[in-house]
C-alpha atoms as a printed R data frame, in Angstrom:
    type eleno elety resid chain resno        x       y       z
1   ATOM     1    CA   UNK     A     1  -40.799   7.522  91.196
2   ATOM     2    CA   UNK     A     2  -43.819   9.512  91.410
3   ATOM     3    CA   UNK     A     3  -45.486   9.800  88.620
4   ATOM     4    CA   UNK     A     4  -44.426   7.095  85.912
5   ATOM     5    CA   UNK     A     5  -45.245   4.862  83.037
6   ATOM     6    CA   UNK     A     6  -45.983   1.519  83.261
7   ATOM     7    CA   UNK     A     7  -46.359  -0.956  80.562
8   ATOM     8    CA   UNK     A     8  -47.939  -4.197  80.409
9   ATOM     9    CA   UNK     A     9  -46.444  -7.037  78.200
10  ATOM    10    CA   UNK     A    10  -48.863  -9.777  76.132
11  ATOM    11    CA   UNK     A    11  -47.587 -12.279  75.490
12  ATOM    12    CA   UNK     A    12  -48.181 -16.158  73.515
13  ATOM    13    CA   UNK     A    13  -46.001 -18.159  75.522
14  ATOM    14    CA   UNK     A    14  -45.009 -21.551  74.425
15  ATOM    15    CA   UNK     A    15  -43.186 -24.938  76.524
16  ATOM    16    CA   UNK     A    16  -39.912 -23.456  75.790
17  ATOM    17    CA   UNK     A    17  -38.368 -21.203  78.560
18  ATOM    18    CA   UNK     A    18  -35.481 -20.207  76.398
19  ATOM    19    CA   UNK     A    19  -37.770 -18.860  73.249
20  ATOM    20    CA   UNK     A    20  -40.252 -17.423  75.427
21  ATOM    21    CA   UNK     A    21  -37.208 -15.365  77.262
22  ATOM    22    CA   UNK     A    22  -36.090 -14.425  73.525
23  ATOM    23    CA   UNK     A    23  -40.307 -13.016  73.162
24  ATOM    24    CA   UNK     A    24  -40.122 -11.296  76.526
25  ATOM    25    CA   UNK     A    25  -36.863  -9.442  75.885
26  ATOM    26    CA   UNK     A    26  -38.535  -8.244  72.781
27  ATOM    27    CA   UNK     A    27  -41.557  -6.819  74.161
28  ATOM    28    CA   UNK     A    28  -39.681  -5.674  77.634
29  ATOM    29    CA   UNK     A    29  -37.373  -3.620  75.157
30  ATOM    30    CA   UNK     A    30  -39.952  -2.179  73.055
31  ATOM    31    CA   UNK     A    31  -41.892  -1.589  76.231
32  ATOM    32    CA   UNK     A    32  -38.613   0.442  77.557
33  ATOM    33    CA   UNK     A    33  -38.150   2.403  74.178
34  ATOM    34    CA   UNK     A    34  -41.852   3.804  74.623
35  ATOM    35    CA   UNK     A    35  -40.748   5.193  78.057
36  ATOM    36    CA   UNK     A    36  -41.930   2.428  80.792
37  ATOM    37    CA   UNK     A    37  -39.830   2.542  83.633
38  ATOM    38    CA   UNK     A    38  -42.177  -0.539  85.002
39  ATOM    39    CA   UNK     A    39  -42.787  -3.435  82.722
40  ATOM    40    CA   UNK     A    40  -45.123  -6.224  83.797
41  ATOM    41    CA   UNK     A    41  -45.250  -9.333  82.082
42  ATOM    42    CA   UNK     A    42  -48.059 -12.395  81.957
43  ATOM    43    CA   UNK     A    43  -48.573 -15.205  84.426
44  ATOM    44    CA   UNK     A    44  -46.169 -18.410  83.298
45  ATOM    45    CA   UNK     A    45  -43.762 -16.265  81.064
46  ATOM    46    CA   UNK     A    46  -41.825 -18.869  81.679
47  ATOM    47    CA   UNK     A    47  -43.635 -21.611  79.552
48  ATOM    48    CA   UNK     A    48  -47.288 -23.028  79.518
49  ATOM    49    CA   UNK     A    49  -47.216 -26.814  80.131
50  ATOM    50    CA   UNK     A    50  -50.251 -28.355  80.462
51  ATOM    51    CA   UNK     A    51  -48.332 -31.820  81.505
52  ATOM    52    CA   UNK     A    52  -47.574 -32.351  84.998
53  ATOM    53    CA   UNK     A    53  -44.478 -34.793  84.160
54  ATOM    54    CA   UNK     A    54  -43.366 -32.080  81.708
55  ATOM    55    CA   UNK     A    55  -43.363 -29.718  84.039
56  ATOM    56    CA   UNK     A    56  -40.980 -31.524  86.206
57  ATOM    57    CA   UNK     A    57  -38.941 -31.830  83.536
58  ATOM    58    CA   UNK     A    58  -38.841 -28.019  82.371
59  ATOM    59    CA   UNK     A    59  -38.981 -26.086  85.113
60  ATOM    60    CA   UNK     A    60  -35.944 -25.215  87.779
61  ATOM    61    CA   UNK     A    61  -34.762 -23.044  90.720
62  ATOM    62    CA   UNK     A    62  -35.211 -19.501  90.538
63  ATOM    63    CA   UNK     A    63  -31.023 -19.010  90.669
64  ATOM    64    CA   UNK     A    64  -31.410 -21.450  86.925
65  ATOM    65    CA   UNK     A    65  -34.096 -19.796  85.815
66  ATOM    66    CA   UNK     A    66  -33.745 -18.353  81.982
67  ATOM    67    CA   UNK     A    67  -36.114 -16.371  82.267
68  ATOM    68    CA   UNK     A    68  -35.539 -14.846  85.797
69  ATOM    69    CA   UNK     A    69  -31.931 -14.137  84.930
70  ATOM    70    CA   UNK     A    70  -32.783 -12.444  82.089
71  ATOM    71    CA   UNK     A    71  -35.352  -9.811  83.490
72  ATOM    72    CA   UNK     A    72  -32.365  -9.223  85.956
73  ATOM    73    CA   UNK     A    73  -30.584  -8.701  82.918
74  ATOM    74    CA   UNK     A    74  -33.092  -6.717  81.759
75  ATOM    75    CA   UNK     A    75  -33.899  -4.127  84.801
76  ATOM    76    CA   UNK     A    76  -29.952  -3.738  84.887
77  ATOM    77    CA   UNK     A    77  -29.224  -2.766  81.228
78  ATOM    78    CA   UNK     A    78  -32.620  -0.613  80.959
79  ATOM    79    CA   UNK     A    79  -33.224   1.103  84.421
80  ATOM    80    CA   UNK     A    80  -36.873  -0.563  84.879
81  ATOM    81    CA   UNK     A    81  -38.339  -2.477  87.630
82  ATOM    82    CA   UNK     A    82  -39.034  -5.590  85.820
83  ATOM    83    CA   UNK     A    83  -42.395  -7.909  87.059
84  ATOM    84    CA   UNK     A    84  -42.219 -11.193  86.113
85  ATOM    85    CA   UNK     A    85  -46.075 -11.409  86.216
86  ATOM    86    CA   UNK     A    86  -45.150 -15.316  87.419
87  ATOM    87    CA   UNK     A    87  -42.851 -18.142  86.314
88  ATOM    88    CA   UNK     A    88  -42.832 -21.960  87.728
89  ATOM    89    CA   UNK     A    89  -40.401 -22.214  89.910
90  ATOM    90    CA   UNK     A    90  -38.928 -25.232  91.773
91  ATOM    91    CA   UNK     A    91  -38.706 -24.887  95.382
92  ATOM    92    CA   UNK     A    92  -36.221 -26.435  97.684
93  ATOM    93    CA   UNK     A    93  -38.837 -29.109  98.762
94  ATOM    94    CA   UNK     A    94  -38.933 -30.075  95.268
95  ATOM    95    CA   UNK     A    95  -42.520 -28.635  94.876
96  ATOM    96    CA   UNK     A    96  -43.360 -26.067  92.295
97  ATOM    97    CA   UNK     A    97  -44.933 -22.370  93.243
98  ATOM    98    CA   UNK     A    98  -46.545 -19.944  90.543
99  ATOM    99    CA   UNK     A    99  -44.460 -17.269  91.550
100 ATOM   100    CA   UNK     A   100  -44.327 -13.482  91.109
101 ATOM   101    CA   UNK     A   101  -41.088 -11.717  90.607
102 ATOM   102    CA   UNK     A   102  -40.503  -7.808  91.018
103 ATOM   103    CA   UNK     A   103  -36.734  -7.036  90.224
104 ATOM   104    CA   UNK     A   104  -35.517  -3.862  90.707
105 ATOM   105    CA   UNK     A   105  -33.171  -1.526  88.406
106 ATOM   106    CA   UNK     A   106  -29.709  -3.077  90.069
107 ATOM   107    CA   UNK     A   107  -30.830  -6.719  88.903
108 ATOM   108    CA   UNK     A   108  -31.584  -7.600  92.699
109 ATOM   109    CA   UNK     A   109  -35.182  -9.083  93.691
110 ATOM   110    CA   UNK     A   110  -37.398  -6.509  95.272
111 ATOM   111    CA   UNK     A   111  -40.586  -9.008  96.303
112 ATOM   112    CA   UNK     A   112  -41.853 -11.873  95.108
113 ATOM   113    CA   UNK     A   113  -45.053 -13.339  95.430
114 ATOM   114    CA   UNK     A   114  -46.445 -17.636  95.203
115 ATOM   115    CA   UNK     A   115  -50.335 -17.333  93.983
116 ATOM   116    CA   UNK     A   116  -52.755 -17.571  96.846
117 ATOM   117    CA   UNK     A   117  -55.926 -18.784  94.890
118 ATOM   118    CA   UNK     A   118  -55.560 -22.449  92.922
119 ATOM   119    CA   UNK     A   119  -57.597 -22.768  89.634
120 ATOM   120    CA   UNK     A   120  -59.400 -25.657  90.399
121 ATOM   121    CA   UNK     A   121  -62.594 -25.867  87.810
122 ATOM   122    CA   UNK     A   122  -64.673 -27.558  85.348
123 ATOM   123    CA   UNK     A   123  -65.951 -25.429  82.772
124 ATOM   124    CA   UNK     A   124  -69.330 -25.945  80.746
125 ATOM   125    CA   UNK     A   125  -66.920 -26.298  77.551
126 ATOM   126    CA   UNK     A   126  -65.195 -29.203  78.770
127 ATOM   127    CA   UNK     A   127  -62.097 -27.497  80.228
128 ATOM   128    CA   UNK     A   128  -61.285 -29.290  83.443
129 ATOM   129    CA   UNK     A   129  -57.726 -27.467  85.025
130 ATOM   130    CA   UNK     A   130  -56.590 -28.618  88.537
131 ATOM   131    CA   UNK     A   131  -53.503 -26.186  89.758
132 ATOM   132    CA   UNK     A   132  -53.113 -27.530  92.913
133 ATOM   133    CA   UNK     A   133  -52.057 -30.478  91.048
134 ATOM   134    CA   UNK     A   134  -49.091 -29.469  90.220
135 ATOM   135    CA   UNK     A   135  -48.428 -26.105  92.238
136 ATOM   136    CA   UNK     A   136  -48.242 -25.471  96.045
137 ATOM   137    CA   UNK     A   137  -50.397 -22.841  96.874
138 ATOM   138    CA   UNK     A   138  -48.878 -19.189  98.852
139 ATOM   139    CA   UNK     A   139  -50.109 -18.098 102.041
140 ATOM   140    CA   UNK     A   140  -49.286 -14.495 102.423
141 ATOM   141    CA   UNK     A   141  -50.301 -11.478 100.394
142 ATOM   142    CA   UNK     A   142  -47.620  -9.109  99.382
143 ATOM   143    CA   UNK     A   143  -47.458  -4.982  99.233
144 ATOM   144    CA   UNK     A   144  -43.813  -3.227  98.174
145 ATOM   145    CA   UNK     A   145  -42.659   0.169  98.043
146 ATOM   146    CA   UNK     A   146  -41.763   1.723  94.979
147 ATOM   147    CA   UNK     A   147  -40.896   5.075  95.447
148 ATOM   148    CA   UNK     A   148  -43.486   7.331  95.453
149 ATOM   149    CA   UNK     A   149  -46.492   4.352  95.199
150 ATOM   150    CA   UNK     A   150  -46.916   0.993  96.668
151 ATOM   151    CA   UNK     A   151  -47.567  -1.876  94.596
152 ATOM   152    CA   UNK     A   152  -49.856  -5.079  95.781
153 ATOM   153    CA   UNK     A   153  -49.617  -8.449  94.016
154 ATOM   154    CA   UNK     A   154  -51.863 -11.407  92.632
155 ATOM   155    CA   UNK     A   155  -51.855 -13.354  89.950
156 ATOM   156    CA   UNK     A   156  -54.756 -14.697  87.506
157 ATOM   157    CA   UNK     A   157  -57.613 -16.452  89.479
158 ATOM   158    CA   UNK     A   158  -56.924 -14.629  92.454
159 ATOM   159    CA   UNK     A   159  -58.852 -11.736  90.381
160 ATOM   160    CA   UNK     A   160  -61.594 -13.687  92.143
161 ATOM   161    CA   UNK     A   161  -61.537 -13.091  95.385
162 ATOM   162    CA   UNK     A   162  -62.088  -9.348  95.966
163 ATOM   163    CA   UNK     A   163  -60.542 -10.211 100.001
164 ATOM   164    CA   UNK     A   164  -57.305  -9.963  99.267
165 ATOM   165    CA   UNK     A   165  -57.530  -6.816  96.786
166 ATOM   166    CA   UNK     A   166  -59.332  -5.126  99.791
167 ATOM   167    CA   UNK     A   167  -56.223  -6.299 102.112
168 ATOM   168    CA   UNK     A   168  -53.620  -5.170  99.916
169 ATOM   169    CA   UNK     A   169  -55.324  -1.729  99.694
170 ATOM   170    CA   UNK     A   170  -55.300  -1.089 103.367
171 ATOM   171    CA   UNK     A   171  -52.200  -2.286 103.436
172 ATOM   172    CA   UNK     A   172  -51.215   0.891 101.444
173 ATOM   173    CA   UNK     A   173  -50.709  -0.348  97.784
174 ATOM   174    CA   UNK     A   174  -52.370   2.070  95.346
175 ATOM   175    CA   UNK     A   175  -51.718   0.111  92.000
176 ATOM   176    CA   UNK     A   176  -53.141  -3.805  92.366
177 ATOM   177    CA   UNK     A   177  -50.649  -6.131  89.463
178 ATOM   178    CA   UNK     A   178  -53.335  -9.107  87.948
179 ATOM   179    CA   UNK     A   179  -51.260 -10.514  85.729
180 ATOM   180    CA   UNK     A   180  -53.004 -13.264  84.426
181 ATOM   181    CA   UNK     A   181  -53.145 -16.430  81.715
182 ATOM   182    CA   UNK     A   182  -57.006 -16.350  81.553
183 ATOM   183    CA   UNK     A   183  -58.644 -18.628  79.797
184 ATOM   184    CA   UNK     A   184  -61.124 -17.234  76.206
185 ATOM   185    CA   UNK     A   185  -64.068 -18.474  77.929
186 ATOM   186    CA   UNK     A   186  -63.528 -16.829  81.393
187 ATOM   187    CA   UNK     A   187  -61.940 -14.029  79.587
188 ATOM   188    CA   UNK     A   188  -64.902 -13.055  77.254
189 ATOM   189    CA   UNK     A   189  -66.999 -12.841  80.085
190 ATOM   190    CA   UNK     A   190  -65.906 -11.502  83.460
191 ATOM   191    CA   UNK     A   191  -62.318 -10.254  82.275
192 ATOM   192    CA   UNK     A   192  -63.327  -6.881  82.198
193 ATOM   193    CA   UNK     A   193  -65.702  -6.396  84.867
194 ATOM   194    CA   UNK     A   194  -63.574  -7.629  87.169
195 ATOM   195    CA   UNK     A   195  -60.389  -5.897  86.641
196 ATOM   196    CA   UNK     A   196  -62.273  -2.414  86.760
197 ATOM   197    CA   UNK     A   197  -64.291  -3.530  90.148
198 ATOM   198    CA   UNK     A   198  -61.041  -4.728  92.015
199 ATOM   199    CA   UNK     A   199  -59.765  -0.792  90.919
200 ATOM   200    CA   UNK     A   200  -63.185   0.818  91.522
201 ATOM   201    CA   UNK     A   201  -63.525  -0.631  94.948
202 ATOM   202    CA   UNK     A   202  -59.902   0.112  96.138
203 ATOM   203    CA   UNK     A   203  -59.099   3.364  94.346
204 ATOM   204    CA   UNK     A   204  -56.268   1.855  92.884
205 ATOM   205    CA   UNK     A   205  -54.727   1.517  89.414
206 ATOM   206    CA   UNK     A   206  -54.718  -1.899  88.274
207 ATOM   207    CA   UNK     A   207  -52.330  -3.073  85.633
208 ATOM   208    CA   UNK     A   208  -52.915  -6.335  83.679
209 ATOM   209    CA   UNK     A   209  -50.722  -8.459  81.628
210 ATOM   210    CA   UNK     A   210  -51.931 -11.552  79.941
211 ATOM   211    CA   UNK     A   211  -51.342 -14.500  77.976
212 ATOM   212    CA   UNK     A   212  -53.401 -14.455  74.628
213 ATOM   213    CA   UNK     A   213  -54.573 -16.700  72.047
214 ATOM   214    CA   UNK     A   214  -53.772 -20.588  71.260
215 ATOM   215    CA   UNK     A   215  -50.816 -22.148  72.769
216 ATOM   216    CA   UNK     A   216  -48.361 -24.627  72.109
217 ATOM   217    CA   UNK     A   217  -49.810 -26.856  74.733
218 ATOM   218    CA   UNK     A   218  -53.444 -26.526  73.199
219 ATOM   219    CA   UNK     A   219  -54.657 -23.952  75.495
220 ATOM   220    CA   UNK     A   220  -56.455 -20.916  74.469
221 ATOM   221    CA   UNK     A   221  -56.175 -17.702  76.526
222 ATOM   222    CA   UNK     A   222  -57.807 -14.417  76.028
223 ATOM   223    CA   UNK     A   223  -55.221 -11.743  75.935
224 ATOM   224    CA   UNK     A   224  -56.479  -8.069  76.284
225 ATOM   225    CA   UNK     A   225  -54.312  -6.263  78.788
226 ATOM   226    CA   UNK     A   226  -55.370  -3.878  80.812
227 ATOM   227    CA   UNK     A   227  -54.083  -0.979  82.673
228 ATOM   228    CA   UNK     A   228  -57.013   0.763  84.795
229 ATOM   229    CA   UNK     A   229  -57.290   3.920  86.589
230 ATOM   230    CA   UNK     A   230  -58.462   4.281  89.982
231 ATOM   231    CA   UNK     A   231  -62.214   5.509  88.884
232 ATOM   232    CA   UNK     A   232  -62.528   2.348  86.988
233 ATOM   233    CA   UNK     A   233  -61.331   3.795  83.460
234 ATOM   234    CA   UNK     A   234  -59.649   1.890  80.934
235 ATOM   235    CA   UNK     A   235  -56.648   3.883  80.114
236 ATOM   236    CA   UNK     A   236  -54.704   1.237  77.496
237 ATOM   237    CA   UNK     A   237  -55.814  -2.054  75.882
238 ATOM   238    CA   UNK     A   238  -54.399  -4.581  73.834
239 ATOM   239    CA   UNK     A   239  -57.682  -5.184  72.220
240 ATOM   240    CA   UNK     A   240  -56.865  -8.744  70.694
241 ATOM   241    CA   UNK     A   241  -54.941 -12.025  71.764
242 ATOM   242    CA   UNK     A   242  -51.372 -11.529  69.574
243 ATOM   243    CA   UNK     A   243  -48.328 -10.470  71.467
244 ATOM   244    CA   UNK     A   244  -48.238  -6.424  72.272
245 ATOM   245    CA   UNK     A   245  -47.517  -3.557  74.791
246 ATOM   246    CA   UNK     A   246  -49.535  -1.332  76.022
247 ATOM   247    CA   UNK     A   247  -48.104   1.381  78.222
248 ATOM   248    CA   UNK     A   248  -50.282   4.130  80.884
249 ATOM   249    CA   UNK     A   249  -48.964   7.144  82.529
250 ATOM   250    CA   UNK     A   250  -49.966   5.905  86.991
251 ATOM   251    CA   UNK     A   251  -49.858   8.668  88.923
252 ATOM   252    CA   UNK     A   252  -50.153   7.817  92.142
253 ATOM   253    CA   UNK     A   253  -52.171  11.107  93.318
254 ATOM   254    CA   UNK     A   254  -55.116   9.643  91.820
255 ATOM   255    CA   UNK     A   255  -54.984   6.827  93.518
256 ATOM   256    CA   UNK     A   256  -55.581   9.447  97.024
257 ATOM   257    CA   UNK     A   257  -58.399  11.747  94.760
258 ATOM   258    CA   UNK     A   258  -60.384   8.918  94.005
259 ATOM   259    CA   UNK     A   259  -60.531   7.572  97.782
260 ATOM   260    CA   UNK     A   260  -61.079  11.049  98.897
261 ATOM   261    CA   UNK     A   261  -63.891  10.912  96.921
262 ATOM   262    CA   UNK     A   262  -65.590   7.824  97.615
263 ATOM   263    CA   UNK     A   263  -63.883   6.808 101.408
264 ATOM   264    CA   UNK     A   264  -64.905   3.078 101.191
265 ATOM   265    CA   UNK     A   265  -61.647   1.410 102.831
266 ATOM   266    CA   UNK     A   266  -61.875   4.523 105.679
267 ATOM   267    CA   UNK     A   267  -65.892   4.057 106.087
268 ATOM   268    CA   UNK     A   268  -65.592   0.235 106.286
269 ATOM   269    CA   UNK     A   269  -67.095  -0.951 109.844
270 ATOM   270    CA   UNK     A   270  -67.006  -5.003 110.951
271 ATOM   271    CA   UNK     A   271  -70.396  -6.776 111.515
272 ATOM   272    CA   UNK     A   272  -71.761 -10.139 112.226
273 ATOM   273    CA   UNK     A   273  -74.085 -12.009 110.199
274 ATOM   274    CA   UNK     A   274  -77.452 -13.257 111.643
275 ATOM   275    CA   UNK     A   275  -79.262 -16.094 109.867
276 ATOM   276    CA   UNK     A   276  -83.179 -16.009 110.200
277 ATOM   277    CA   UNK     A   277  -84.456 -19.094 110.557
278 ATOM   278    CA   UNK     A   278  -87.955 -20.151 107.932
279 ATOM   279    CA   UNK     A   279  -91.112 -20.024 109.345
280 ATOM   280    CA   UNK     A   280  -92.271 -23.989 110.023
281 ATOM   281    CA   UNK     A   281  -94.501 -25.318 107.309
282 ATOM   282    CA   UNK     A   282  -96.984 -26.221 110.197
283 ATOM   283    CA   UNK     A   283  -96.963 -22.783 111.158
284 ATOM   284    CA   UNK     A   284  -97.521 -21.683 107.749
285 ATOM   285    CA   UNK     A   285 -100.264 -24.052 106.785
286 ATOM   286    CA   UNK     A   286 -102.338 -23.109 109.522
287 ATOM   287    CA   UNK     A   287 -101.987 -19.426 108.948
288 ATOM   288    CA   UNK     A   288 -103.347 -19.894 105.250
């Protein structure tokens, strides 16, 4: 592929799977019509259901899936490798994964991903969300080849934990996917930041699509997808919460200038940590 663009989809996604596949197609089309031959959409395109019974209820198989079978669709008819950023699926142990798709131009399934990193938190707003409630956390990170780059995967909260950024990137991927449903409060502060320090710190492009603004299921996320460079730039921004595109020319050269330049993952050495115990108070007292 070499040098290509990429576009990230932003979406509002409702507790419908079949409108929000009508919202993605949209967006995935416009996307293709600006010239993105990689179009990555939010986490839960699928729907955003904030009831765990409801859930059940909605969500199926990834061969059922609406909104799986039409990104297949989708790649096929436009030549793009389509990212379902993630969708609910229902696994064959009747549990439920928050799952990352990557579907190549032939309508086949390149990678997939299940999110590593459960969003388990009580916010000072109120906001109380337990994912491991209703989802099974993954266990194992994912890189693919796409020709001429590598792509690594995570999704949303995993934006957290810098680890498995840093494992990804020695694992060869030069653009880092976040897709992510975060929520306004997170969002308006550590959004940003974050997104540019995972591509700072790797040399990697990071591309971002996100849910954005209030939901069906009385959620409010904070939009703003973001495609980053590998020296931390912002090179496109949907600078609001409605539904958009953004598209970014990657070229993956600059993914090798900018870790030429600063050799972090080459120059990174293991160590030990030593804990130093206090002084005794006794000790202390009598020295005063």
């Amino acid at each position: 592929m070499g040098v290509f663009k990429a576009a990230a989809i932003q979406m509002r996604s409702g507790t419908s799977p079949e409108r929000n596949a009508v919202d993605m197609e949209r967006l995935a089309r416009e996307a293709a019509a600006q010239g993105a031959t990689y179009v990555q959409t939010p986490e839960m395109t699928g729907a955003l259901v904030r009831d765990k019974d409801a859930k059940q209820a909605i969500f199926t198989s990834e061969d059922k899936d609406v909104v799986v079978a039409r990104a297949r669709q989708l790649a096929r008819e436009l030549g793009i490798y389509f990212h379902i950023g993630s969708t609910a699926i229902l696994r064959a142990d009747g549990k439920l994964a928050n799952r990352a798709l990557l579907i190549a131009p032939d309508g086949k399934t390149l990678a997939s991903y299940d999110k590593i990193h459960m969003f388990d938190v009580d916010l000072d707003n109120g906001e109380s969300w337990r994912e491991s409630s209703a989802y099974e956390a993954g266990t194992e990170a994912g890189v693919v080849d796409l020709a001429g780059t590598t792509l690594g995967f995570a999704i949303c909260y995993d934006l957290r934990f810098p680890q498995l950024f840093r494992t990804e990137a020695l694992g060869g991927a030069a653009v880092l996917s976040v897709p992510a449903a975060f929520t306004r409060q997170t969002g308006e502060a550590h959004w940003h930041v974050l997104l540019r320090a995972r591509a700072i710190e790797n040399g990697a492009f990071v591309i971002a699509a996100a849910q954005g603004g209030l939901h069906e299921d009385g959620r409010e996320t904070y939009g703003h997808s973001l495609i980053v460079d590998p020296w931390g730039r912002i090179l496109a921004e949907a600078d609001h919460d409605e539904p958009a595109v953004i598209v970014a020319e990657i070229d993956p050269a600059q993914s090798a200038a900018a870790r030429a330049k600063i050799p972090n993952l080459k120059n990174a050495r293991d160590f030990s940590l030593r804990r130093f115990e206090a002084e005794p108070a006794s000790l202390r007292g009598a020295a005063s």
